[in-house]
N, C-alpha and C positions, 0 to 999 in steps of 0.2 A: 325157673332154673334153666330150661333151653334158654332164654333170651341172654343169659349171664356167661352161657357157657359159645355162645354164638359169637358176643363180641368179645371172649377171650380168643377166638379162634382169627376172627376176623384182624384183633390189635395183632398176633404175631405173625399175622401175612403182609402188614406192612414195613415191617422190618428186614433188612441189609445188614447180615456179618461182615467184614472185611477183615480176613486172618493177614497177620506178615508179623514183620520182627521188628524193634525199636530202635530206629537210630538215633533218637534224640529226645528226649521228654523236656519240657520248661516247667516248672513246678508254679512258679510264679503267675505266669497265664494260662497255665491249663493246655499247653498244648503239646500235643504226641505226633510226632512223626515218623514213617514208618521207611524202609529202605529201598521202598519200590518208588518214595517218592510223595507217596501222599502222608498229607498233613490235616487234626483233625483238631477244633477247639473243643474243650468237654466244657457243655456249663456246668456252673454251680453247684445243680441240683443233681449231678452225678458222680456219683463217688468213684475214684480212681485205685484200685489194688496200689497198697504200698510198695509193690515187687515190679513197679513198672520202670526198669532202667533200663538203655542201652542195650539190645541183646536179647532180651527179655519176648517172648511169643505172645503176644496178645489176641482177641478176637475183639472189635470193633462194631457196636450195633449202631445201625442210624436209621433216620426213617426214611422209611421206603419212596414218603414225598417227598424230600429236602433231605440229600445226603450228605448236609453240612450239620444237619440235625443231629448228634451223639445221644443217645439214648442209653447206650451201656460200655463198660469197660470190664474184659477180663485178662486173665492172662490163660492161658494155653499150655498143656503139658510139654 
């Protein structure tokens, strides 16, 4: 049970939030960009909140090794 609870600890040290606001989501490719400029592809196997338009506050997880890697999407209060 330590060994389970180790590399749960371990998986969320390599993760990268990146909060801002949406300038532009493509639906077609998956890709969100945000108004400070950066742009992010989410693959596939990450599901996108239906409330992601324009405007919209999100938080941006990627991996801590490859911050091109999207790992999660939310939106932000």
């Amino acid at each position: 049970m330590a060994l389970g609870a180790l590399a749960l600890m371990n998986s969320a040290a390599f993760a990268t939030t990146k909060d801002g606001v949406v300038s532009e989501f493509i639906p077609e490719t998956k890709v969100i960009t945000l108004e400070d400029g950066s742009s992010f592809t989410v693959p596939p196997d990450v599901a996108i909140p239906s409330g992601i338009v324009p405007g919209a506050k999100v938080s941006i997880t990627t991996d801590d090794d490859d911050a091109t890697k999207v790992t999660g999407v939310t939106l932000s209060p």
